[in-house]
MISE-998535 format. One record per residue (C-alpha): residue in three letters; x, y, z. Coordinates in steps of 0.001 Angstrom, whole numbers, padded with zeros to 6 digits, always signed. Each point is the difference from the previous one (the first is absolute). Example, Ala and Ser with C-alpha at 12.3 -4.5 7.8 and 13.67 -1.06 7.14 Angstrom:
2
ALA+012300-004500+007800 SER+001370+003440-000660 
END
This chain:
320
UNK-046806-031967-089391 UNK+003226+001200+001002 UNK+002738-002257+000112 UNK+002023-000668+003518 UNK+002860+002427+001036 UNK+003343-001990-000696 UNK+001287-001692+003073 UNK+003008+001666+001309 UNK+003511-001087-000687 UNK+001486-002127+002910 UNK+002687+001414+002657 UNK+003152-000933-001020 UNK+001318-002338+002923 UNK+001942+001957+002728 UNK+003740-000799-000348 UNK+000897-002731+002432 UNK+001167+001054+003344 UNK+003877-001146+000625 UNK+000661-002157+002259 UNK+001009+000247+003096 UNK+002940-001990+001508 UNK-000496-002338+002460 UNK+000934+001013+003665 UNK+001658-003139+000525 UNK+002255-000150-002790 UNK+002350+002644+000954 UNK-002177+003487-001181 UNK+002854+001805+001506 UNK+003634-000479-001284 UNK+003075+000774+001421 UNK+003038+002126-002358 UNK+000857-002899-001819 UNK-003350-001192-000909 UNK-000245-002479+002455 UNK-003455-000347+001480 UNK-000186+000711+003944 UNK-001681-002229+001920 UNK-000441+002499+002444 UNK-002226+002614-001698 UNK-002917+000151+001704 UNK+001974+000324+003165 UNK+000122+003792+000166 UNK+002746+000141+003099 UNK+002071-002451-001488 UNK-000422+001356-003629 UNK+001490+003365+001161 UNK+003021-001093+001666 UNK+001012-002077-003154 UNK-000350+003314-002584 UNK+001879+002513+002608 UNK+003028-003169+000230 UNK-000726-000758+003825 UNK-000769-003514-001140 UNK+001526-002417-002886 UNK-001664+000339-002967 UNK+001169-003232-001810 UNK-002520-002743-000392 UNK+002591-002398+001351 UNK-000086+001795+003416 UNK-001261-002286+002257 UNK-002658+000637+003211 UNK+003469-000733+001849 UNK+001809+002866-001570 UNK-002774+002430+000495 UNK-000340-000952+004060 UNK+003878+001084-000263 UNK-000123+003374-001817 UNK-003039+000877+002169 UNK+001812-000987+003395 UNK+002750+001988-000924 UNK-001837+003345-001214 UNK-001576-000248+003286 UNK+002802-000586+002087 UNK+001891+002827-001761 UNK-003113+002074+001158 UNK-000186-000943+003263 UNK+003673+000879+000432 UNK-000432+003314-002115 UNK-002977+001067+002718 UNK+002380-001220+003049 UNK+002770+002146-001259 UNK-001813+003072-001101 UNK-002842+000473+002335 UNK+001972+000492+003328 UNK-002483+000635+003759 UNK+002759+001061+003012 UNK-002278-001106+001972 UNK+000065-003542-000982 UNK+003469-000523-000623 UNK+001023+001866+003633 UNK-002226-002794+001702 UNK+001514-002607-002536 UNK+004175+001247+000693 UNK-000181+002303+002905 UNK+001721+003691-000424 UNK+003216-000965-001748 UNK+001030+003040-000991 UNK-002234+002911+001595 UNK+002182+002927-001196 UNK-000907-000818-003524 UNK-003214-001353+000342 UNK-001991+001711+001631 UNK-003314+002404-000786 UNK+002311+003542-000218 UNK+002789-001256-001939 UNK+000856+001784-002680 UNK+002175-002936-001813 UNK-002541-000537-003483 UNK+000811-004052+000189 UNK-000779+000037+003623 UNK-003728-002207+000444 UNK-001429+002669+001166 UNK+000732+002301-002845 UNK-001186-002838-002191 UNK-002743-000698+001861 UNK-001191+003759+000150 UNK+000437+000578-004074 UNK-001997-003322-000489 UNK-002885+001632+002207 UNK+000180+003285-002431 UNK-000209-002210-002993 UNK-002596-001767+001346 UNK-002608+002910+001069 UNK+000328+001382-004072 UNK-000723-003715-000997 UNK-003072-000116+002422 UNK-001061+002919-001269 UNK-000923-001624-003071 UNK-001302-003411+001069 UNK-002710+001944+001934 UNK-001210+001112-002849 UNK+000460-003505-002012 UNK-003124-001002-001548 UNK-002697+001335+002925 UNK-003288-001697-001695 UNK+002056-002879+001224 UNK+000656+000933+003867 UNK-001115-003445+001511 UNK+002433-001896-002228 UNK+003168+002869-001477 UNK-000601+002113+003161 UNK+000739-002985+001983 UNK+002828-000151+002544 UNK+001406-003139-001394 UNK-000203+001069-003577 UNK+001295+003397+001115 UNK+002780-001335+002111 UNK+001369-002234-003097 UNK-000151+002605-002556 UNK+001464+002294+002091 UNK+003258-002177+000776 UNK+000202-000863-003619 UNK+000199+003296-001157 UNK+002378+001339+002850 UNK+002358-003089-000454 UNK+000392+000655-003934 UNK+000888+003791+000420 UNK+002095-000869+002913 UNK+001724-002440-002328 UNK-000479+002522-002888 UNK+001193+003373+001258 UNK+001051+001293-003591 UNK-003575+000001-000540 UNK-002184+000443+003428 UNK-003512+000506+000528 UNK-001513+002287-001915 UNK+001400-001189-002647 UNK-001323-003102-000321 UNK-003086+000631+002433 UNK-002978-000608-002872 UNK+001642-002535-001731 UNK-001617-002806+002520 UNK-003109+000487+000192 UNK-001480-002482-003141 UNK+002668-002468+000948 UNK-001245-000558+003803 UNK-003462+000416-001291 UNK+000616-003061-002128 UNK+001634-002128+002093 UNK-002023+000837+002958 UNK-003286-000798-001624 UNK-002508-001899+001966 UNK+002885-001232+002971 UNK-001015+000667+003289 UNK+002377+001709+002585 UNK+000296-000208+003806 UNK-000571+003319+001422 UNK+002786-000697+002227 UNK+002842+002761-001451 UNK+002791-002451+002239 UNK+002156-002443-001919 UNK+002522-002541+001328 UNK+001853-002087-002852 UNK+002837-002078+001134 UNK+001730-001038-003271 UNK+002341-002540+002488 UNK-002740-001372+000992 UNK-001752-000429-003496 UNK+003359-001195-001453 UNK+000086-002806+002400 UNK-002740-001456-001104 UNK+000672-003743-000906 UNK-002002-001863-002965 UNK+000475-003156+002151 UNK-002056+001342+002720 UNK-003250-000917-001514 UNK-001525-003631+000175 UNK+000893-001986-003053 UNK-002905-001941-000115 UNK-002354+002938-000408 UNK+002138+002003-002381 UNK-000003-003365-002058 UNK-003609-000205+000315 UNK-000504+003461-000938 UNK+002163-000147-003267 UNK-001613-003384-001092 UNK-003037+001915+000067 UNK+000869+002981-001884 UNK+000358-002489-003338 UNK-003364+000141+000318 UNK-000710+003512+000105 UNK-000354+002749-002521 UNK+003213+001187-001374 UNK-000705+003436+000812 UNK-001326-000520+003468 UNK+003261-001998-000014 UNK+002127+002450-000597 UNK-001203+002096+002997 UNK-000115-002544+002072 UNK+003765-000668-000336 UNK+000481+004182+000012 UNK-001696+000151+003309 UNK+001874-003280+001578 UNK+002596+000132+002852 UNK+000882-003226-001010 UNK+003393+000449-002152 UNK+003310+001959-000476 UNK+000404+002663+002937 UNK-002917-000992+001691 UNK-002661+003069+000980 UNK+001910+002778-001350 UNK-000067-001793-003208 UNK-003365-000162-000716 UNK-000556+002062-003132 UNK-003736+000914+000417 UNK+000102+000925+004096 UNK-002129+003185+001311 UNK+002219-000075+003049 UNK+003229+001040-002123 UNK-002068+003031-002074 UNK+001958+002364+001383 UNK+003351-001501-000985 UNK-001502-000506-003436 UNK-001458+002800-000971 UNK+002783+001932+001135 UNK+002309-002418-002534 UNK-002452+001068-002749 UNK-000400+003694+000612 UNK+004554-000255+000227 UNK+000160-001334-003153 UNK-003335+002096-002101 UNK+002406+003305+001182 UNK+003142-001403-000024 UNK+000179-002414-003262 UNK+001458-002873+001515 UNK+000542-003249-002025 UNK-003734+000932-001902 UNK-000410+002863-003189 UNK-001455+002878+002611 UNK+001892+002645+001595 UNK-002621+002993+000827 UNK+002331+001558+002264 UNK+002480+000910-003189 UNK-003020+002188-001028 UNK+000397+002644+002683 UNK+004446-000819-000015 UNK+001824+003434-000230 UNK+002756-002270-001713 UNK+001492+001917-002423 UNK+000499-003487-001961 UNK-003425+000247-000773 UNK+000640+001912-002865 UNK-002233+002642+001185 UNK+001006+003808-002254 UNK-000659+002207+003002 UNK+000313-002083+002986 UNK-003850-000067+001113 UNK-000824-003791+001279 UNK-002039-002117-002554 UNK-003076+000172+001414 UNK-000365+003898-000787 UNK+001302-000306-003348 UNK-002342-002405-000878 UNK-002973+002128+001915 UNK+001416+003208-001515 UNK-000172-001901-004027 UNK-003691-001122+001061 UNK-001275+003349+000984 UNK+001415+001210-003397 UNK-001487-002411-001941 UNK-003257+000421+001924 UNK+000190+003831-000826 UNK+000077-001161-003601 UNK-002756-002179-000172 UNK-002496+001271+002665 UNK+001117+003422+001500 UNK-003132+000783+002166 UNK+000819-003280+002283 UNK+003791+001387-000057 UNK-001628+003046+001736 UNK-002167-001630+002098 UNK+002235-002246+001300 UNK+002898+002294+000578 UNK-002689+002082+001657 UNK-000341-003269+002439 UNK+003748+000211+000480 UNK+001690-003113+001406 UNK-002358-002833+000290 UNK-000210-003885-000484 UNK-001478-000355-003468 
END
């Protein structure tokens, strides 16, 4: 009789998995180390790495109603001052000074000569958001959506004329993707914002009794669901326009956001450096960033795979 095969050896054990750290206890940490309570908070999150909003953990909700009031004021002033209609402001003051302003004038700070450069710049930017994303049409190809990104882009290169449009043009799209996401948008392209009126808004307009209610309450709740909660209130320093998680201010915010991922800011980023003809940028023959660093990856490409060198310079100019 034959004797039985040998049993087998037993698997070693897989190696244990790490784990993974709790949600709750701060997974996300700010520069110094310091967890931040507000990690899962996307919004939120990205003002606080691009320096809109304080980043210490001793920042309180108070503080953060303030620095967002005051981004979106500066906004709302920023759009009033920049983004001029003739027609408005001659039914608002009457024809002041006709000679000047007035559709022929030739005078470049006339309105009209502001108004008619800001309609060029406009038509190239539309150009592009036509195109924006059409799998998407019933949510990107939306008039709302469309009418925000479009003032957020003219209002930075209005702001930014060193740089202008095509400069910058296909820098936005992943950042309005993002903060877009799953936000619905009125297809009305019209917007009214009256920061005086938004300003004026008074804490000790609501009923006591009900915001004391409502606070008693939250001791009870979740600290996360919390934490929005208070985010989303009216209830607190500068009233509406402080609210820190508000759909109605998106605009204003995302315009904040998209300022300081270009422009640096108080936060780490400045993409707008990359395409800077500055000659402080220690650049050797005065070509912006941006096509040194594509010119040194197409030579390294040719070194390590030169039939996708061909094929893509074969492609020309595309968005890889």
């Amino acid at each position: 009789m034959s004797e039985a095969a040998a049993p087998a050896p037993p698997l070693p054990e897989p190696p244990p998995r790490p784990a993974l750290p709790e949600r709750s206890s701060g997974w996300r940490r700010l520069a110094g180390g310091d967890p931040c309570p507000f990690a899962d908070l996307r919004s939120v999150w990205w003002r606080i790495n691009l320096g809109i909003l304080p980043s210490s953990p001793s920042s309180s909700l108070d503080d953060l109603r303030r620095v967002t009031a005051d981004s979106r004021r500066r906004y709302a002033n920023l759009r009033r001052r920049l983004l001029v209609d003739p027609h408005i402001l001659k039914d608002e003051k009457g024809s002041q000074n006709v000679l000047m302003d007035n559709p022929l004038s030739q005078n470049p700070e006339s309105t009209w000569s502001r108004f008619f450069r800001n309609a060029e710049l406009e038509k190239m930017v539309d150009q592009d958001l036509t195109r924006l994303y059409p799998e998407h049409g019933s949510y990107f190809q939306a008039s709302g959506c469309q009418g925000i990104l479009r003032r957020v882009l003219l209002l930075w290169c209005l702001r930014h004329p060193e740089f202008g449009y095509k400069q910058v043009r296909k820098l936005y799209e992943d950042h309005f993707t993002d903060k877009f996401d799953d936000l619905s948008l009125s297809e009305n392209d019209l917007y009214h914002f009256d920061v005086r009126r938004s300003t004026d808004t008074d804490a000790t307009d609501a009923n006591p009794q009900g915001s004391a209610m409502k606070m008693n309450n939250l001791g009870e709740v979740d600290p996360d669901i919390k934490r929005i909660m208070l985010l989303t209130d009216a209830y607190g320093a500068e009233g509406e326009l402080g609210i820190v998680l508000s759909e109605k201010f998106m605009e204003h915010d995302a315009y904040i956001m998209f300022d300081a991922l270009l422009s640096g800011g108080n936060g780490s980023v400045a993409i707008a450096d990359f395409f800077s003809h500055s000659p402080s940028d220690g650049s050797s023959n005065g070509l912006p960033p941006v096509i040194e660093a594509s010119t040194a990856l197409y030579n390294l490409l040719g070194i390590v795979d030169p039939s996708l060198l061909t094929h893509l310079v074969k492609l020309g100019p595309q968005v890889f």
